[in-house]
N, C-alpha and C positions, 0 to 999 in steps of 0.2 A: 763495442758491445759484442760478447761473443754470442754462440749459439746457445750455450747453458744460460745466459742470462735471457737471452730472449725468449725461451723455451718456458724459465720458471717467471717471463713477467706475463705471457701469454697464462700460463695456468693460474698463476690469479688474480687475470681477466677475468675466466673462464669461472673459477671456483665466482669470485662477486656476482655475475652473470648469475650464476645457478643458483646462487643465495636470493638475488633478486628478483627470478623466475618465480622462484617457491614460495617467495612474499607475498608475488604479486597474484599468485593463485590462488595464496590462502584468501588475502584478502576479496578476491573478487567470491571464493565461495560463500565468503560470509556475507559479504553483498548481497549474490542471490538469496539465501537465507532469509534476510532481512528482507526483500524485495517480496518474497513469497510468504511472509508474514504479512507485510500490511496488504497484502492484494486479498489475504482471508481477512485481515478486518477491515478493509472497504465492502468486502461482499457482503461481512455482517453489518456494515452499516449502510448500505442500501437497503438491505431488506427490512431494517430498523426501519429507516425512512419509510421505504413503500406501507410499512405496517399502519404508520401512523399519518400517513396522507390517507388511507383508507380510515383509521377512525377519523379525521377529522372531517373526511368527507361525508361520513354517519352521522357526524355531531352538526354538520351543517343542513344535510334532512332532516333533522329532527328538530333544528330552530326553524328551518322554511314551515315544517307542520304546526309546529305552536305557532309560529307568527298566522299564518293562514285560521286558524282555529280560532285568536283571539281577534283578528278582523273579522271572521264570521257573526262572534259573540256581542261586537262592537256594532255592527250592521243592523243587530236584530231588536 
């Protein structure tokens, strides 16, 4: 093998290499991308959640008070 040969198998080594670099970068940007999307919709859905642990937490005083209310009414 001479040197011209070894020369142009090295450059496309070198060109593949660089092609699979630029893949692997697009890919992983899209990655983050994607990473950074569901991280805003887990945050909206935490907050979904905490919203609706706080109504049910409302809706569960409000049956302690009837319940309490109609054993008062029951008592009397």
């Amino acid at each position: 093998m001479t040197i011209d040969e070894r020369i142009e198998r090295l450059t496309a080594r070198h060109e593949a290499l660089a092609q699979s670099v630029e893949l692997t970068a697009r890919t992983v940007h899209e990655i983050s991308g994607q990473i950074a999307e569901l991280k805003t919709q887990a945050r909206e859905t935490q907050n979904q959640l905490e919203t609706l642990i706080g109504i049910v937490g409302t809706l569960a005083a409000i049956v302690n008070t009837h319940q309490q209310r109609l054993e008062r009414i029951e008592g009397q």
